[in-house]
MIDREN-601546 format. One record per residue (C-alpha): residue in one letter; y, x negated, z negated. Coordinates in steps of 0.02 Angstrom, whole numbers, plus 50000, padded with zeros to 5 digits. Layout:
<recs>
aYXZ ...
</recs>
This chain:
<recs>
x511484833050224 x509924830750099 x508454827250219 x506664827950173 x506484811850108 x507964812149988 x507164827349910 x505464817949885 x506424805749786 x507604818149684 x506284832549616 x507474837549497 x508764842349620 x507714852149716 x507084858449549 x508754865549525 x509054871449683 x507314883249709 x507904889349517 x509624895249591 x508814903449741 x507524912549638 x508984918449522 x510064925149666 x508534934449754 x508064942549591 x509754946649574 x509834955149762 x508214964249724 x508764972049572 x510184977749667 x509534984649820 x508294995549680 x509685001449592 x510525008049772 x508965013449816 x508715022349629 x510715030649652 x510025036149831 x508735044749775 x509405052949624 x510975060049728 x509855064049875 x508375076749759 x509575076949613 x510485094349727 x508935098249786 x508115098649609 x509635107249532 x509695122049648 x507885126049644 x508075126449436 x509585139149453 x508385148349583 x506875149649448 x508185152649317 x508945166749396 x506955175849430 x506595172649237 x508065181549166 x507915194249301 x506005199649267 x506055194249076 x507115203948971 x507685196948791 x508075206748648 
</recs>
């Protein structure tokens, strides 16, 4: 076990080991945004897609072409 005192004397180790933590929690909170990002998309994505067919289906009815 590294105690307190072997860390005071070894800054580079614990140099290294902060640097490995701060990789692997940017590398969790990229994730979790990108589940959070394929959530969201899935979740409105229906809801946005069915009220464009709704609006579509008004325009060509009251707006005749040709």
């Amino acid at each position: 076990m590294t105690t307190k005192s072997a860390k005071l004397r070894n800054p580079l180790k614990l140099a290294k080991e902060e640097s490995g933590q701060s990789l692997l929690e940017y590398i969790l909170l990229t994730s979790l945004v990108g589940i959070f990002c394929l959530i969201g998309v899935k979740t409105f994505g229906g809801h946005l897609k069915t009220r464009i067919e709704q609006m579509n289906k008004q325009i060509t009815k009251h707006v005749k072409i040709g």
